[in-house]
Every structure is written in C-alpha cells, then in structure tokens.
C-alpha positions in Angstrom: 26.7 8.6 9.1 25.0 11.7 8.5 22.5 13.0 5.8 25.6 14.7 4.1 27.7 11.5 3.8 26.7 9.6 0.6 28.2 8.0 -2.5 28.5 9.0 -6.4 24.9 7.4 -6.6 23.3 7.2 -3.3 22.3 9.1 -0.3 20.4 8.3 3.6 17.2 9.7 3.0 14.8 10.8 5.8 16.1 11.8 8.8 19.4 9.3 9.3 19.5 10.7 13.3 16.3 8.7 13.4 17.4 5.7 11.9 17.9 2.2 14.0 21.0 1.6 11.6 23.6 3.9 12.6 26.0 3.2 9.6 29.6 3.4 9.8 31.6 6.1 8.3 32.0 4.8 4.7 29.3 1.8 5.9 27.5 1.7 2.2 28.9 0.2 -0.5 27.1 0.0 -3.9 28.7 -2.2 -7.3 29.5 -1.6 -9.6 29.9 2.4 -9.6 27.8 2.6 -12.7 24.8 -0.1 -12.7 24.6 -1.7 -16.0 21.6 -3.4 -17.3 21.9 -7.3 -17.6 24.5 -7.6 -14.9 23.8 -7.4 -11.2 24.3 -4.6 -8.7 25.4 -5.3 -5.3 24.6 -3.2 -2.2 26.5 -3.8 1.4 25.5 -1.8 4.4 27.9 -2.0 7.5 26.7 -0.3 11.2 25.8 -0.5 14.5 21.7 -1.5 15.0 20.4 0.0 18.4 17.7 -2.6 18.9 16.4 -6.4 17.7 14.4 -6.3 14.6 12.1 -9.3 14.7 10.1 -8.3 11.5 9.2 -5.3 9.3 8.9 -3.8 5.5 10.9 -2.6 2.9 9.4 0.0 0.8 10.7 0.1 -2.6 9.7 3.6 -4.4 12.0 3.6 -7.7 11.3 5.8 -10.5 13.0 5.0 -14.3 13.3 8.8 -15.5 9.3 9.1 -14.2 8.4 6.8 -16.6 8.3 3.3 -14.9 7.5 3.7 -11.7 8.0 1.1 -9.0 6.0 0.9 -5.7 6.9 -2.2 -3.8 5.9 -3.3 0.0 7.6 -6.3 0.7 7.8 -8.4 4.4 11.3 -7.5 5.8 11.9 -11.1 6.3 11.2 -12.8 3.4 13.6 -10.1 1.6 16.4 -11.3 4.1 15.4 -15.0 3.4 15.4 -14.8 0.1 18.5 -15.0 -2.9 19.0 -11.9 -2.8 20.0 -11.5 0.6 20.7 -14.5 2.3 20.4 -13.3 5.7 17.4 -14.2 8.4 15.3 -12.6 10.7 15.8 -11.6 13.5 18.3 -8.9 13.2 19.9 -8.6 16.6 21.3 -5.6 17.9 24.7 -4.7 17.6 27.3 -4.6 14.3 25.4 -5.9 11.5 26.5 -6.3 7.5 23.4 -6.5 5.4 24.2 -7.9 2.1 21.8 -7.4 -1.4 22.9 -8.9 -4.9 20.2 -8.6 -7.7 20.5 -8.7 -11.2 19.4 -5.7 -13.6 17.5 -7.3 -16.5 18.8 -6.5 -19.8 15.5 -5.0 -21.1 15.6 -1.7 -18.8 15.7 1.2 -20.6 19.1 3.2 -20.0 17.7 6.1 -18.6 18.0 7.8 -15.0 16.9 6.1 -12.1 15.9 7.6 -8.6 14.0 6.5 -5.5 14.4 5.5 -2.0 14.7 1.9 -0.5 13.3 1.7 3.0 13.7 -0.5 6.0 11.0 -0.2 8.4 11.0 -2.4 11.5 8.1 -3.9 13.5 7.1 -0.9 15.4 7.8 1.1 12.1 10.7 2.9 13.1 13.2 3.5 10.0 16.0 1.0 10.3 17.5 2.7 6.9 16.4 4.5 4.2 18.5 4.8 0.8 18.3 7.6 -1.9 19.5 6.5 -5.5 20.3 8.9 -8.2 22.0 7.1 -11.1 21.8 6.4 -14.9 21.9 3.1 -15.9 24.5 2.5 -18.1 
C-alpha cells in the first residue's frame, strides 16, 4: 500500500516505503465505519512483514478535537498478549493478520478524533503507522 491508499477514516502515516508491514492492497480494515462510543471498534491489518519482530513499541498519539490528548508508549508485546489482541510475540516474517478489538467507553465526548498509532520494532524501524481522522458518533 502506498501513502495515498487509505479508508473513510484512516491513513499510513510516515513514510509507508519505509515500513516493515508492506500491507496488502485493501490490507486495513477498521469497524464499524463510524466508531461509536460504548461499543467497540475493531481494526484488522493484513500484509507481507519483511523481517522477525521479536519486541518493540506502540506509540499511541490520539487527540479528542485537541482537547484530550492521549500520549501512550506501550511494550509491543504485551499489546499483542493482551485482550485486545490476542496474538504473541514474535512476529515472524512473512503474511501476517494483526487483529485489535477495544471498546470505546460511553463517556467520550462525540467530538473529532485524530492521531497516529505506531508500531515500532526492536531496532526501531516502523513496522506500521496508522493516521485516524473520524468523529465519534
């Protein structure tokens, strides 16, 4: 995928030639269309990984209409470990399907939301990076 394939609510972010993930051509998939507060939101990324990823970081950066502001590192592994995943390290090369399911609490404010979800790996090369632009409904 290139930087000008996207969806109605996301985009690769950074430089996707770069990226480790080389995601298939419709390879993202996020549910439902329109996020809704107090239900959950699922993402699925399909593609082709170039090389193992034995550990890393995902760097949530999530902006509620630059009021709320979220700044997250977490460990790469215990994100795959954990519910919302259910995946585990390591990622081996070759065709991967990464799976996230999380619910949207109720008491979010229905206002735009933007930011960038990034997967870093253990050298720190970008395995993906996500750019959301959406409203919650």
């Amino acid at each position: 995928m290139t930087s000008q394939d996207h969806g109605d609510i996301w985009s690769l972010c950074d430089n996707p030639t770069t990226h480790t993930l080389k995601g298939y051509q419709d390879g993202v998939s996020i549910t439902p269309a329109f996020p809704r507060t107090g239900d959950d939101i699922t993402v699925q990324v399909r593609g082709h990984l170039l090389s193992d990823v034995t550990n890393g970081h995902v760097d949530i950066q999530l902006n509620l209409m630059n009021m709320i502001k979220i700044n997250k590192e977490l460990d790469l592994c215990n994100v795959l470990e954990s519910d919302v995943m259910k995946s585990s390290c390591p990622l081996n090369a070759g065709d991967v399907t990464l799976n996230a399911k999380a619910f949207i609490p109720k008491e979010l404010p229905k206002l735009p939301l933007k930011g960038d979800i990034k997967i870093t790996d253990q050298l720190g090369n970008t395995v993906t990076c996500i750019r959301l632009d959406f409203k919650l409904q």
